[in-house]
Steps between C-alpha positions, in 0.01 A plus 500: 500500500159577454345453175419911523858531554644279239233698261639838608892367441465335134347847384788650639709305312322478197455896485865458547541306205290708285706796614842321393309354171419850404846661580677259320241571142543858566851508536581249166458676194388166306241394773381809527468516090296152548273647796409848303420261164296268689321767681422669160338169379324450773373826492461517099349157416442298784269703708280627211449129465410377800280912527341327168428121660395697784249683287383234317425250762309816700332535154334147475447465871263779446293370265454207690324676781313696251 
């Protein structure tokens, strides 16, 4: 097997996987309670933090050049 091949046949699988993964949270009330919360953290706190890092660290790396 080439290494193109064997490339090409563990995404298959893995998109597999994923496919399966997400079936199974979609289809259990409880993990699909836990995805929807963690989503809505994510969304709600964590990426206004790392939008706020972000901005900071652009902020200061500015000045520096200035």
């Amino acid at each position: 097997m080439t290494p193109s091949q064997a490339r090409t046949a563990a995404n298959v699988i893995l998109g597999a996987a994923g496919l399966v993964a997400a079936y199974v949270v979609i289809t259990t009330p409880p993990l699909r309670r836990l995805a929807l919360r963690a989503g809505r953290y994510y969304l709600g706190a964590g990426l206004p933090a790392y939008l706020a890092a972000t901005t900071t660290q652009a902020w200061l790396e500015s000045k520096r050049s200035a």
